[in-house]
C-alpha positions in Angstrom: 0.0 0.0 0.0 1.4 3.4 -0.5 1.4 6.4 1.9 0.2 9.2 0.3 2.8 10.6 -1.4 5.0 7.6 -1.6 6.5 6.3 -4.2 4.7 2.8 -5.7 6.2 3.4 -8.9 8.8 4.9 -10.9 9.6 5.5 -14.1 12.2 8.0 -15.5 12.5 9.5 -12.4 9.0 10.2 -11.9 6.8 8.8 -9.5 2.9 7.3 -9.9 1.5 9.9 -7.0 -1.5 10.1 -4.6 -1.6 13.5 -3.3 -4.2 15.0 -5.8 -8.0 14.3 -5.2 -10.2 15.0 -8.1 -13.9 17.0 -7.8 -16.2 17.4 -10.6 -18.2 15.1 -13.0 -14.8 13.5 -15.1 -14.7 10.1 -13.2 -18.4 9.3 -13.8 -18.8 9.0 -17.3 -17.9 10.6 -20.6 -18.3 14.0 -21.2 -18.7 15.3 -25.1 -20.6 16.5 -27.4 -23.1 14.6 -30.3 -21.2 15.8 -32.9 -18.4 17.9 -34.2 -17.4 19.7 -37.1 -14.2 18.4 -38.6 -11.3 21.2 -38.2 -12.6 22.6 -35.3 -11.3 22.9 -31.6 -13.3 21.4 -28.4 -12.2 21.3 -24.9 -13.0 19.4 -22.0 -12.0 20.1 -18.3 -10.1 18.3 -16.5 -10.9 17.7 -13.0 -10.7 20.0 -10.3 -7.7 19.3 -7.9 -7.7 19.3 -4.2 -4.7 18.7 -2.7 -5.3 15.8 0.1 -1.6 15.6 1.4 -0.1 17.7 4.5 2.6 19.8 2.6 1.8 22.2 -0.9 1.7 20.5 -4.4 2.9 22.3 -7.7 1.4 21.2 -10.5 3.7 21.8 -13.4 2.1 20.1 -16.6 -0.7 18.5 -17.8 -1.7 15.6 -20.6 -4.0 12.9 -22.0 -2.9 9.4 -21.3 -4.2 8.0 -24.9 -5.1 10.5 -27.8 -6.8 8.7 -30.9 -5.6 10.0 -34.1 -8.9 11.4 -35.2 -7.6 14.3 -32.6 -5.0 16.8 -32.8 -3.9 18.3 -29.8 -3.9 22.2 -29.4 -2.9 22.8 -26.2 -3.7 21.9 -22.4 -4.8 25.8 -21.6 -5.2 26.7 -17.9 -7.7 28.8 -16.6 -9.0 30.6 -13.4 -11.9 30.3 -12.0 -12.1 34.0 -10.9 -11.1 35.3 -14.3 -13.7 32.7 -16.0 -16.4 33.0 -13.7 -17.0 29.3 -13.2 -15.8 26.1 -13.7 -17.0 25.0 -17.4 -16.3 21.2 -18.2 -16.9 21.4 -22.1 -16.2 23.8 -24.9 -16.7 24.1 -28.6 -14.6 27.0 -30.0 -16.8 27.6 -33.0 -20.1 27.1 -30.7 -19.5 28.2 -26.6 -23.7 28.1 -26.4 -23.4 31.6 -24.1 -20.7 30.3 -22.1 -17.2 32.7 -21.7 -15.4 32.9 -24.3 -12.2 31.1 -23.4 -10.3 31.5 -26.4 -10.0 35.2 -25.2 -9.8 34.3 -21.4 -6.4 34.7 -19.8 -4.6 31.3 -20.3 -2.2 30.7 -17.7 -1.0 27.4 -18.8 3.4 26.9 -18.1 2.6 28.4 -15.1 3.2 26.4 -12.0 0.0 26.1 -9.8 0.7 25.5 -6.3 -2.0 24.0 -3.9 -1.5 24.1 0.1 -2.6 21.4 1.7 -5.9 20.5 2.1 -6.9 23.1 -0.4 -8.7 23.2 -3.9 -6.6 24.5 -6.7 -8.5 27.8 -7.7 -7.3 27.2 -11.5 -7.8 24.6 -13.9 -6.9 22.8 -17.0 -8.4 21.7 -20.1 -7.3 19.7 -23.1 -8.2 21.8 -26.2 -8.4 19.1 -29.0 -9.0 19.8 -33.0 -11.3 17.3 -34.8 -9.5 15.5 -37.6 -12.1 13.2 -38.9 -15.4 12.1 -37.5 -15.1 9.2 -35.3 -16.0 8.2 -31.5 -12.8 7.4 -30.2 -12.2 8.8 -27.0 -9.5 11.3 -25.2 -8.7 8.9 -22.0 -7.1 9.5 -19.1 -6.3 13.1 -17.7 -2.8 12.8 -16.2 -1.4 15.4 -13.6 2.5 16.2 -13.0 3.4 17.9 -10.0 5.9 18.4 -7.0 6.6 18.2 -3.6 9.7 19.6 -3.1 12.2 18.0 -5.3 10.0 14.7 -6.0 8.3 14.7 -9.1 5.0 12.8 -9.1 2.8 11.8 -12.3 -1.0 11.1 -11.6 -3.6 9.8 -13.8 -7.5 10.4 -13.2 -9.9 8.5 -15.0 -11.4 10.9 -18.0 -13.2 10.3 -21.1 -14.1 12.7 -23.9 -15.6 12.4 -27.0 -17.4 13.6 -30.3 -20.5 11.7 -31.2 -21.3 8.4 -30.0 
């Protein structure tokens, strides 16, 4: 069993982590949309993070475990809450259905983000994906790099996103 932020793997110097709880809808289901328009960008949140450990995480990147090739990736853009207004979990560029626009919200992303312990991170990241071709395979598994101190930790939350389907 591992402690939680001990190491129970490591790989290229970087160890599987446990100090990152996730909040929002990500690990119950799929999120998407019906369909998509080939060429254009969506983007889907990634969960909220709250740090469950005793000392401050700093989350450093962010990525998809498995990326199907009917996607291209854009970017993994970072956002605020407070600069957004809320916390939106899906996002078509060419069709944001009265939400923010975030192609024009501040995009903090190559920022570090650090959470104190037993906080939630007030910012959060999204994977902004173009649509290649119309298919249903899925963007899986949002993966978290972070800190504590000197360690470096890689997490993986359980995500699904998709077009269609």
């Amino acid at each position: 069993m591992c402690a939680a932020l001990a190491a129970c793997s490591s790989s290229h110097g970087v160890t599987t982590g446990h100090a990152l709880t996730e909040v929002g809808p990500q690990g119950n289901g799929t999120l998407g949309f019906s369909s998509g328009v080939v060429g254009q960008t969506y983007r889907w949140a990634f969960p909220l993070l709250k740090n469950a450990g005793k000392t401050p995480v700093t989350v450093t990147s962010f990525a998809m475990d498995k990326v199907p090739a009917i996607f291209q990736i854009v970017g993994y853009p970072v956002y605020s809450q407070s600069e957004v207004g809320s916390y939106i979990v899906d996002f078509a560029d060419s069709d944001h259905r009265g939400l923010p626009d975030l192609v024009h919200k501040p995009n903090h992303a190559g920022k570090p983000i650090t959470i104190a312990a037993g906080q939630q991170s007030p910012r959060y990241a999204m994977v902004a994906a173009k649509l290649l071709k119309n298919a249903t395979d899925p963007l899986t598994g949002c993966v978290v790099y972070y800190q504590v101190g000197e360690a470096k930790y890689r997490q993986r939350f359980d995500c699904q996103f998709q077009i269609g389907g």
